[in-house]
N, C-alpha and C positions, 0 to 999 in steps of 0.2 A: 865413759869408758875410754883409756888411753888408747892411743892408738895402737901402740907395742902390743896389747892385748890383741885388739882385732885384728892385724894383722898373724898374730897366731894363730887364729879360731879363723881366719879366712879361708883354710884350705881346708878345713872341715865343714864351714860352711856351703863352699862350692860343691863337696861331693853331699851334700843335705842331711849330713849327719847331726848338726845344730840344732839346738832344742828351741820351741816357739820363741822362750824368751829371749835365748842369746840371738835368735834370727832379728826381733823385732828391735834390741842391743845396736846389733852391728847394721841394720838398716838406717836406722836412725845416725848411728854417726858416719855411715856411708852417703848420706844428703848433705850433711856440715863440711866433711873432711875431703877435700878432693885429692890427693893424697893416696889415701886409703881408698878413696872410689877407683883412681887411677889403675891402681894393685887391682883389684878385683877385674875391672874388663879387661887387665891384662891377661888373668891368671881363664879367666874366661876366655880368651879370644885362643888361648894355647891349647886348651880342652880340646875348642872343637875342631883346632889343628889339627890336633891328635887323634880325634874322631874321625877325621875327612881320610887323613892319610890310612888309619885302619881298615876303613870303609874301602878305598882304593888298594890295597894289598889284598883285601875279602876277595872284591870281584875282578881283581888279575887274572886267577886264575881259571873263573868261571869265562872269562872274555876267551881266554888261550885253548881252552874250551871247548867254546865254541865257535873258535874260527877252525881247532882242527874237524871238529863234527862237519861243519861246511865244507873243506876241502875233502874230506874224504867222502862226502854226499856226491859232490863234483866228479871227482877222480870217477866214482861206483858208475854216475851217471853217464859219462864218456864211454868208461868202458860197455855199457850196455850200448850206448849207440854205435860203437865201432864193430862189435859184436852182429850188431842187428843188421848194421850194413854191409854187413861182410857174406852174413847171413842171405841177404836178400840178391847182394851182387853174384854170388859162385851158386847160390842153389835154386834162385826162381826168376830173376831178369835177366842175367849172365851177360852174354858181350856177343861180336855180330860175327854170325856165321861165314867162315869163308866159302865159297861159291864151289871150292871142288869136294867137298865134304857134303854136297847134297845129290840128293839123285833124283829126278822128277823123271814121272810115268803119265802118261795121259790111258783114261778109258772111257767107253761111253756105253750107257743103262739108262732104257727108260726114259730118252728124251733129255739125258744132265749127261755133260764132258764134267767127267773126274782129273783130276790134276791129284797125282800122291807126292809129297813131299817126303824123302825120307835122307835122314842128317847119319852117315854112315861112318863116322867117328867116333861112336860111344854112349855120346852126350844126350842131355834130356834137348828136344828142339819147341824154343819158342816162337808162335809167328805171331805177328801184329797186322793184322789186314788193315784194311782202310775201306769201309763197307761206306762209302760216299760217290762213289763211280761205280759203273756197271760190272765193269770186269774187277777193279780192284787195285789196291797198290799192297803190297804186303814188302812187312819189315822182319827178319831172322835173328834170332839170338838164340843160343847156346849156353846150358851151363851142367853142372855136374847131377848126378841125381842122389835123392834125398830119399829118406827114410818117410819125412812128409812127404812125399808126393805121392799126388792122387789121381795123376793122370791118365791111369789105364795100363794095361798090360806093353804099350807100345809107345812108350813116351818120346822117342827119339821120331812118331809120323805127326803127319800133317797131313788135312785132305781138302781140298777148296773144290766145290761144286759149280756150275753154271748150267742153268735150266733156260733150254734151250725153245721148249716145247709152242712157247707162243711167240718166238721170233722165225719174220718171214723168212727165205732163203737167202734174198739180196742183205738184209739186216746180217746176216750170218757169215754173207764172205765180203763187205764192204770194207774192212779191213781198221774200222774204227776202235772196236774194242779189241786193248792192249792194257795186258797187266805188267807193271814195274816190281820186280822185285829187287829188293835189296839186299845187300851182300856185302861182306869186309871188306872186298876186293872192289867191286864194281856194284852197277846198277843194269841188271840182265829184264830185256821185254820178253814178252812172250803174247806172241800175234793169235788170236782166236780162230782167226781164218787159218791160219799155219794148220793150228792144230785140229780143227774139222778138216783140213786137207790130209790130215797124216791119218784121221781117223777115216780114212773116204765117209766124208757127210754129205758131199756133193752133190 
């Protein structure tokens, strides 16, 4: 078969519209004719050009996709942490009490000095004790109050105990336990013995 022939039938052969015999035809003088081979892995190598590039126009769009699905998973996710922390800083850890917005009471029941903490600003009052020392270190924070909150009818007290009942007399006015508390301002003690003397415990 001429060449001029198969090179006609090549582009039909490519897309496998060629019938058994003209395949088996144009194979046969695709072994002899280099030529006519040449044409065909040209005409093949263009296919899958054209295939690759397709293929790459398909998944453009699916890529743009989903990078915006990812940035807007980001964006959502941010936003929920700014949310959360915003959340946790103004309505349940809040920020540190200044020291004239508090009012402390001492009273004594029962063999316990009560200490009342009350935050006379408003505000819901957080303390953080330090139950590691005898008397204690306690930290104040303040924040707004919440529809969650669960704190009881008096959110804005505090009430720190010391049981007193099996410390001797001397243990009681030696003047060693002192509690620290913490404040915006400052950092205010509070002597035990002071306060059994303002209680006359003497």
């Amino acid at each position: 078969m001429k060449c001029e022939i198969i090179r006609d039938l090549l582009p039909t052969y490519v897309d496998g519209l060629t019938s058994m015999e003209s395949n088996a035809e144009i194979e046969t003088h695709i072994e002899r004719c280099k030529e006519c081979s040449e044409l065909l892995r040209k005409m093949n190598a263009e296919i899958e050009v054209g295939c690759s590039e397709k293929n790459t126009e398909s998944i453009a769009p699916f890529r743009k996709l989903n990078k915006r699905i990812l940035q807007a998973s980001l964006a959502t996710l941010s936003i929920c942490i700014i949310i959360v922390t915003a959340y946790f800083y103004f309505f349940e850890f809040g920020w540190k009490v200044n020291s004239d917005d508090m009012d402390i009471q001492y009273s004594y029941s029962d063999h316990r000095i009560q200490i009342e903490f009350t935050l006379t600003d408003g505000k819901v009052l957080n303390a953080w004790p330090d139950r590691h020392s005898f008397f204690g270190n306690i930290k104040f924070t303040e924040c707004y109050p919440s529809v969650l909150d669960d704190r009881g009818e008096y959110p804005n007290q505090f009430s720190y105990g010391v049981d007193i009942e099996n410390l001797e007399t001397e243990d009681l006015f030696q003047g060693d336990a002192v509690m620290e508390l913490h404040f915006a301002d400052k950092t205010e003690k509070i002597d035990l013995k002071e306060i059994a003397q303002e209680l006359k415990l003497e």
